[in-house]
N, C-alpha and C positions, 0 to 999 in steps of 0.2 A: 504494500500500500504506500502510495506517498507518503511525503512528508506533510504534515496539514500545516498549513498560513494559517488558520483562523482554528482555536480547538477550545472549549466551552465543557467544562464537566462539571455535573453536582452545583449549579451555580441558584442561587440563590438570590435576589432584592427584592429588599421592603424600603418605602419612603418612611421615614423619620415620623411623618403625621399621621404614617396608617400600622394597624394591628395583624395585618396579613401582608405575604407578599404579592406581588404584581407579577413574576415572574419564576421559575420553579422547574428548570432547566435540566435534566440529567446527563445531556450530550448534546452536540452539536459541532461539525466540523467542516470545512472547505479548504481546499487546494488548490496550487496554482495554476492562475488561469479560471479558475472555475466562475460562471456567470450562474450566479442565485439570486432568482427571484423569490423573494418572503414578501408575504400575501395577508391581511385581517384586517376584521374590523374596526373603525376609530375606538379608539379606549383600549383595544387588545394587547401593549406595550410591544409595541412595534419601535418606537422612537427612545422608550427604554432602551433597548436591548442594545438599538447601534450608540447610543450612549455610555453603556459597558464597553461594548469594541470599539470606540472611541477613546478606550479611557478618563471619561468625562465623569460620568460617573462610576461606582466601585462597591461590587456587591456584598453582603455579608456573610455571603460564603462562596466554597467551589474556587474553580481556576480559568483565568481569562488567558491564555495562551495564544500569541501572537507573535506568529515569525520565529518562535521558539522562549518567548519571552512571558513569564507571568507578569501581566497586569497587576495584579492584587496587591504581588509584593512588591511593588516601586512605590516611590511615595506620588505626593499629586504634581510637585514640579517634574520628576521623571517620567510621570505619563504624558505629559503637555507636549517634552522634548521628543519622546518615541511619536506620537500622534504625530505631529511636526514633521518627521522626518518621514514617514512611512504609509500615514494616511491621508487620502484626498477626500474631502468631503463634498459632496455638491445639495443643498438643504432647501429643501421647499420652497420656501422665503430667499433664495439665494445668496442672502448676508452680504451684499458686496457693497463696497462700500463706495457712499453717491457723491463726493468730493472729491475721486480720483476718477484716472481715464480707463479707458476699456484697459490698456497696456499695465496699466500701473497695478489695475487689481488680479490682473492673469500673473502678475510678477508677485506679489506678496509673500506668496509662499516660501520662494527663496529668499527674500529678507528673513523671514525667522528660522528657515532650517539651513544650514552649510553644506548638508549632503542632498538638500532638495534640488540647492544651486549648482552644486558638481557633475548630479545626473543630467541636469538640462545642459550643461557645456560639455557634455560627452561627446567625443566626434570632432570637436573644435566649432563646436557654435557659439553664437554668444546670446545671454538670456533673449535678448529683444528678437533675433532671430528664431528660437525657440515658440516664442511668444505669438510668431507670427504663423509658425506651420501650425499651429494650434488653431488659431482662430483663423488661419484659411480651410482647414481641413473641416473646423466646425461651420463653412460656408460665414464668416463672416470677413467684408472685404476689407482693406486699407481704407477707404474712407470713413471708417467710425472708429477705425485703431485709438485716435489720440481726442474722439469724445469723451466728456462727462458719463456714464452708465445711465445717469438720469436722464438722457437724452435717446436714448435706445428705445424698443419695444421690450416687452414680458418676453417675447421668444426668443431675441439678442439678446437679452440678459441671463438668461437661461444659459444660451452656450458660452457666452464670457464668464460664467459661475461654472461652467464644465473645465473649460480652458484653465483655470485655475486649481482646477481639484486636479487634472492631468499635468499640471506641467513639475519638471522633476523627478515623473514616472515612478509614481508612488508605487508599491506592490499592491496597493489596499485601495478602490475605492468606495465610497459606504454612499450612495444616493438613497434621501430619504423623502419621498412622495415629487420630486424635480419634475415633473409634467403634471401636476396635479391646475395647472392655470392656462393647460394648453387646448387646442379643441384636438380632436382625434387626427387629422391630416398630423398636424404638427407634432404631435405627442410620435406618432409612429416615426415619423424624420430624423427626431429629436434621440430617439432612443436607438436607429440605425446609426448613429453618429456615432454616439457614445460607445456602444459594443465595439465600432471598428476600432477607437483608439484604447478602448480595454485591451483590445487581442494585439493592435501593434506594440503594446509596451509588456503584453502579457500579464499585467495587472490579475489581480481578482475582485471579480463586481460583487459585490453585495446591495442590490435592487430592492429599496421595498414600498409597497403600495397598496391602497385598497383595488385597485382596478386589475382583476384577472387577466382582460385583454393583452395587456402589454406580457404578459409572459412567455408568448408563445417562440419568440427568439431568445428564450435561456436555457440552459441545460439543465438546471434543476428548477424544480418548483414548489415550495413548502408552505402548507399550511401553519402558520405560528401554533395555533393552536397543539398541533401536535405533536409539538417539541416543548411545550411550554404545558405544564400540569396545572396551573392555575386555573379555577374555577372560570369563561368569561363573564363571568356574574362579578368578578372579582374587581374593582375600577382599577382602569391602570392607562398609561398613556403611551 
């Protein structure tokens, strides 16, 4: 069996304000390369969980295994630096920030990580160059390169928050509901983009949403539910 990138056992969270937990995990793993779609309903702790493999938050029990590395045991600035270094995130809400230019927020990443910046000059490019196969690849041309974000559409903002999670060639990308503002033409675009630049950097996608549809171009496809022992009676987020 491979080596697993992402391995989950016995794992365990409860919110600090509640009496159960939200989450209730006995296993779970993914390997490289591998495109998983995870699938449930709002409340089902779907944005927990990639919270955990974010290192964001940190369970009270079990083992967060990532790239070979326990999550639990690092403290919380060494989970900041591994996330940094290894994980791309691309978030619903797309978090980019509306002060800088399309170029500036696809670049962020390598301002806080050193080996996010070293992958992207791999080859002898230089970031900006990097920056730009990105968001030509993600169909976005030179003339919005050195916009505001805030001057874009929802759907260019979308692939300038992909561009950003890819650049640096993270092993890990964790998208959590990123087409949830799209109509369906663009949601399916959107998502052929994304899988091609998972499979050239050989990334492993971690896809999750309530929308079934979109699963049909991934190799796996999991019910939370069925990984997760928790009541869905149970609130969780």
């Amino acid at each position: 069996m491979a080596n697993a990138i992402i391995e989950l056992k016995d794992l365990v969270f409860r919110y600090a304000s509640a009496t159960e937990p939200c989450l209730d995990i006995a296993s779970f793993r993914a390997e490289a390369g591998d495109r998983v779609f995870l699938y449930g309903p709002s409340g089902s702790g779907k944005s927990t969980l990639l919270g955990i493999l974010g290192g964001v938050l940190a369970p009270q029990q079990g083992e967060v295994t990532i790239l070979g590395q326990n999550l639990v045991t690092m403290t919380s600035a060494a989970r900041d630096r591994f996330r940094a270094d290894h994980i791309g995130f691309l978030f619903q809400q797309f978090n980019l920030i509306p002060y800088l230019s399309v170029f500036d927020n696809v670049l962020l990443p390598c301002r806080f990580s050193k080996r996010r910046m070293q992958q992207a000059l791999a080859g002898g490019a230089t970031l900006h160059a990097e920056a730009e196969r990105l968001l030509s690849h993600l169909d976005l041309g030179p003339a919005l390169w050195d916009r505001p974000v805030t001057q874009l559409s929802v759907g260019q903002q979308q692939r300038v928050a992909a561009a950003r999670a890819l650049i640096g060639r993270p092993e890990i990308v964790i998208a959590d509901e990123p087409t949830s503002a799209l109509d369906a033409d663009r949601q399916a675009a959107f998502l052929q983009l994304l899988l091609r630049e998972c499979d050239e950097a050989n990334a492993t996608l971690l896809f999750v949403s309530h929308d079934r549809r979109l699963a049909t171009d991934f190799k796996r496809e999991i019910n939370l539910s069925t990984i997760n022992s928790v009541s869905h009676e149970q609130e969780a987020v």
